[in-house]
C-alpha positions in Angstrom: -26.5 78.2 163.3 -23.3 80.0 161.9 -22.8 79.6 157.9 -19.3 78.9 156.5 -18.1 81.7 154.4 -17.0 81.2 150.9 -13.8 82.2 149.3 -15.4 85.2 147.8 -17.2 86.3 151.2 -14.1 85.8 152.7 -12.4 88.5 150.2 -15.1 90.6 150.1 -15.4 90.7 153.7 -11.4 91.7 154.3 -11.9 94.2 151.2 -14.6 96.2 153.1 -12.7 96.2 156.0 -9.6 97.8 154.8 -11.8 100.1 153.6 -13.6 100.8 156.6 -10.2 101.3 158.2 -9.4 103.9 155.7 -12.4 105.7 156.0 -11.7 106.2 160.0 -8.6 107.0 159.3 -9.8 109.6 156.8 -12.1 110.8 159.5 -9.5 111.1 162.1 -7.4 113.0 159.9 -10.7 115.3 159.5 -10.9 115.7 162.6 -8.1 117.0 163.5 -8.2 119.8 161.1 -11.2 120.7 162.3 -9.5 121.0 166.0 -6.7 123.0 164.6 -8.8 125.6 162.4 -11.1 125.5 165.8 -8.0 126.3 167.9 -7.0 129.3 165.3 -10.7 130.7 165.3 -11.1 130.7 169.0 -7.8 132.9 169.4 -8.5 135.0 167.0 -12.4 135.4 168.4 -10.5 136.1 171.9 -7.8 138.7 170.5 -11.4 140.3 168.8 -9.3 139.8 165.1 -11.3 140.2 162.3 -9.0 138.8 159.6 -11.8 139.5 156.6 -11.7 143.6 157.8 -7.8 142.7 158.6 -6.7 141.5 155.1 -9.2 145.0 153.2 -7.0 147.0 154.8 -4.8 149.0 152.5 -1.1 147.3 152.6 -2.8 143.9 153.3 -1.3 142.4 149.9 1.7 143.5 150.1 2.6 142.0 153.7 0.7 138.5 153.0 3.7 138.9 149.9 6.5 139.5 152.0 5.4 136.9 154.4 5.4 134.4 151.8 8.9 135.8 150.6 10.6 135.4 154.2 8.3 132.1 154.3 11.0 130.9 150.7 13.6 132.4 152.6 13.6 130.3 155.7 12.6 127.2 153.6 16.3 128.0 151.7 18.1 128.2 154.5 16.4 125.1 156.2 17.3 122.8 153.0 21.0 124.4 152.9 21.5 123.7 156.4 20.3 120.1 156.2 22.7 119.9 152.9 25.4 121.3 155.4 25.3 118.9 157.9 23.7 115.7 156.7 
């Protein structure tokens, strides 16, 4: 004995799954992070890194600072070689 759906059913129905489609997909993006900061941990663990002691260390500041200065450089030189050539 299967009851007909009304209009509203109907919508509220397709509404709730579109937004259990977006929740997976929310969870499969999750997911993956979690892989990825897995995969960092488990090399540094390996390597015996301790980034935490790594980064106290006297200088630490200044090389995360000229890390994220070659970081801008490459970017600039990416985005003027795509302006170059396409």
């Amino acid at each position: 004995m299967t009851a007909e759906l009304t209009v509203d059913e109907r919508a509220e129905l397709e509404a709730l799954r579109t937004r259990v489609t977006q929740l997976e997909q929310q969870v499969a993006a999750a997911n993956a992070a979690v892989a990825a900061a897995q995969e960092r941990v488990y090399w540094l663990d390996r390597w015996h890194i301790d980034l935490n002691a790594l980064m106290r260390r006297r200088g630490a500041a200044e090389f995360r600072e000229a890390i994220r200065v070659l970081r801008g450089a490459i970017r600039m030189a990416r985005r003027a070689k795509r302006k170059l050539l396409g």
